[in-house]
C-alpha positions in Angstrom: -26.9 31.5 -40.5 -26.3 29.0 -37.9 -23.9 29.8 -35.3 -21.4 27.4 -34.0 -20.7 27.1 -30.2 -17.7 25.6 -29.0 -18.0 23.7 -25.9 -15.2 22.9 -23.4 -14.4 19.3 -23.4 -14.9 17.6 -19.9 -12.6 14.9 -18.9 -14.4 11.5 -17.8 -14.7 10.9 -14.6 -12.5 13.7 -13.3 -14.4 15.3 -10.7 -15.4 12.1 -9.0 -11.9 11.1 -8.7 -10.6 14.5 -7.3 -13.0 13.9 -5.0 -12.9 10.9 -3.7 -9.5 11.4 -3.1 -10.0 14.3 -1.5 -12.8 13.1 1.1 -10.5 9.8 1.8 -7.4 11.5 2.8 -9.6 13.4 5.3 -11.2 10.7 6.5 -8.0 9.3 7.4 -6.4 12.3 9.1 -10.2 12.4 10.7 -9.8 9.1 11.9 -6.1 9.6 13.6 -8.0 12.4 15.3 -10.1 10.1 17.3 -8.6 9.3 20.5 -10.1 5.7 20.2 -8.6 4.9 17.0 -5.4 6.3 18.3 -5.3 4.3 21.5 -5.9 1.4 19.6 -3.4 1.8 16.7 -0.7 2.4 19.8 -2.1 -0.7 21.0 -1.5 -2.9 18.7 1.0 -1.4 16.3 3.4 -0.3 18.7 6.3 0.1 16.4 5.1 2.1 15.0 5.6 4.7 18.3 9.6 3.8 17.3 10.1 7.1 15.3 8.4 9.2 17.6 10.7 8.4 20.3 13.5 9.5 17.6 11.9 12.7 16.8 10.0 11.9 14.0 6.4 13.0 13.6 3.9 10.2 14.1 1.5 8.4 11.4 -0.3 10.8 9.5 -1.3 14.1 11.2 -4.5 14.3 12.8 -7.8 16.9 12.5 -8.7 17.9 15.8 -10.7 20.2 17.4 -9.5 19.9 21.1 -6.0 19.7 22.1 -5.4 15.8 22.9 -3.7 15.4 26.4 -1.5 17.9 27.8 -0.6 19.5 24.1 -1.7 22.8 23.8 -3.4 25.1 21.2 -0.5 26.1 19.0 0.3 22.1 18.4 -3.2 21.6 18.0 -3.3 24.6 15.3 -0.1 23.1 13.6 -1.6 19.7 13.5 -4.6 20.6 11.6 -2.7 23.0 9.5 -0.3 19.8 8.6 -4.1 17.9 7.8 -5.2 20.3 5.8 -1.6 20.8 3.7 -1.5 16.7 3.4 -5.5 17.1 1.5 -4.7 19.8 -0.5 -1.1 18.1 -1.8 -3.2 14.8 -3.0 -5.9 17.1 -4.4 -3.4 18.8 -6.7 -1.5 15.6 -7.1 -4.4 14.1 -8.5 -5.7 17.0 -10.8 -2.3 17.6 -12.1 -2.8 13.3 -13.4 -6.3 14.0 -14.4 -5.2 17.4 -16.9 -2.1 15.0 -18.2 -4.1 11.5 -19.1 -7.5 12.4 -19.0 -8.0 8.9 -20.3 -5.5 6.8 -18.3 -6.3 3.4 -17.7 -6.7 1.8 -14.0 -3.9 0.9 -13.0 -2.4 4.2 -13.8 -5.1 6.2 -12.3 -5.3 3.5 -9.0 -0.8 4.1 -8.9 -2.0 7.9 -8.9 -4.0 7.8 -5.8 -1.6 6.1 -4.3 1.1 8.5 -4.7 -1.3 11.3 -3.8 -1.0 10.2 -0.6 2.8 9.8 -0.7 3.1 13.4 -1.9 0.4 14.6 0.7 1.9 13.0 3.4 5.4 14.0 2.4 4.6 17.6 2.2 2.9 17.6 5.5 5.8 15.6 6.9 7.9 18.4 6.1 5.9 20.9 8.3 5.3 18.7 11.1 9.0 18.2 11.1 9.7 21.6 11.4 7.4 22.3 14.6 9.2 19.7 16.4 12.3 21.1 15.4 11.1 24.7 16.9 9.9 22.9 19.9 13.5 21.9 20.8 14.9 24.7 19.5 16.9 23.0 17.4 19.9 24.9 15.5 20.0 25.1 11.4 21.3 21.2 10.9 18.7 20.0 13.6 15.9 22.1 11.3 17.6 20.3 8.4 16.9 16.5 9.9 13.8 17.1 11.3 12.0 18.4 8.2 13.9 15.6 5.9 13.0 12.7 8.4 9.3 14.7 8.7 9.6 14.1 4.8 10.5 10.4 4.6 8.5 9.1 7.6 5.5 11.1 6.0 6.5 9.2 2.8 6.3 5.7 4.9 3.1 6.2 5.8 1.8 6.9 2.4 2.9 3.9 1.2 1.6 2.3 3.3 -1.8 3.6 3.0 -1.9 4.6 0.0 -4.0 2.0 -1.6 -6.5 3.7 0.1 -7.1 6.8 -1.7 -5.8 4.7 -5.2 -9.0 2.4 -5.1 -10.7 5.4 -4.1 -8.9 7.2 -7.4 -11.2 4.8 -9.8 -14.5 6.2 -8.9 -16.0 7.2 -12.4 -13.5 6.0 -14.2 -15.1 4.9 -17.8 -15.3 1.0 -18.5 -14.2 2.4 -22.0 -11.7 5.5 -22.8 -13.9 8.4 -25.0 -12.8 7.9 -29.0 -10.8 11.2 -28.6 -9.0 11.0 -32.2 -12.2 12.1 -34.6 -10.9 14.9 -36.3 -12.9 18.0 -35.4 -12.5 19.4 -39.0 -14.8 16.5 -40.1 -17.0 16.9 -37.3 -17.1 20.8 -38.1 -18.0 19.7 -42.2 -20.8 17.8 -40.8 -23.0 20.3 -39.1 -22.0 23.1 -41.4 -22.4 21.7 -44.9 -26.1 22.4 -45.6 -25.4 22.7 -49.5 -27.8 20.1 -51.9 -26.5 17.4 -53.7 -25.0 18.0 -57.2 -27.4 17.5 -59.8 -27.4 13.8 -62.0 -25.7 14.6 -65.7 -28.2 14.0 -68.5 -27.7 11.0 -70.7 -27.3 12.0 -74.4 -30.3 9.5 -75.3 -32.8 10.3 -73.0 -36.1 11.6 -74.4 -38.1 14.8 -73.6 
């Protein structure tokens, strides 16, 4: 007797995607920890310093591995720990898309990249406002202000660069969505129904 084994279904493309969302939002928190790339983006976006002379954090936060200027260890340790909480908030952003429309089209799956970042960023901006609100030893409403404008500046950012990790969001997406709707009872008929065709009726005037 045959025995029937049920596979889990895997969802097209999903792991590439996760992915490749994943290794983009580290490059670019990578990236912001180079001091070149820094100088330069001080350079020649300088408005952006604006709401870091308000309190705000700055851009993205940056992966490190030596303390940049004068800051020390523990900003250095809350910096990457801000990195790694803004990858780990896109990664689940992205999954959680993936597990709800497995078979979403591209625009929707490029719109959830981008808002991978916003929620990665957001989440880190929260954190990153909260050190600086430590730092000045700032009272409840000051913790308040600093973690919500952590949060929206965050936010800013991700917009901003969130068509990043949305092109990124395409890779092995299918030029065609799987035919998901064939019924499984049908499909179960199929490989089971072994048993030989009914026999033809005899005619009344056929001969021996």
């Amino acid at each position: 007797m045959r025995q029937l084994t049920r596979q889990p279904m895997r969802l097209p493309g999903a792991e590439p995607a996760v992915a490749a969302v994943a290794g983009v939002c580290l490059l670019l928190v990578l990236l912001l920890g180079l001091t070149p790339a820094l100088t330069a983006l001080t350079a020649h976006k300088g408005m952006t310093l604006v709401p870091s002379a308000l309190g705000a954090p700055f851009a993205l936060p940056s992966l490190r591995a030596v303390p940049l200027g004068s800051t020390g260890w523990p900003q250095l340790l809350c910096e990457d720990f801000a990195a790694a909480v803004l990858v780990a908030a896109a990664v689940l952003r992205m999954r959680r898309h993936l597990r709800r429309r497995p078979v979403a089209s591209r625009p929707r799956r490029l719109l959830a990249g981008w808002t991978a970042l916003i929620t990665g960023a957001a989440t880190a901006g929260v954190w990153r406002g909260l050190v600086t609100a430590r730092m000045v030893e700032a009272g409840p409403a000051g913790w308040l202000l600093y973690g919500a404008a952590g949060a929206a500046f965050g936010a800013a950012w991700g917009l901003g660069l969130g068509w990043l990790p949305g092109v990124a969001a395409l890779a092995g997406h299918p030029a065609r969505p799987a035919n998901t709707d064939a019924s499984p009872l049908l499909a179960r008929q199929a490989t089971t129904d072994t048993s030989p065709p009914p026999a033809r009726p005899a005619l009344e005037d056929e001969r021996p």
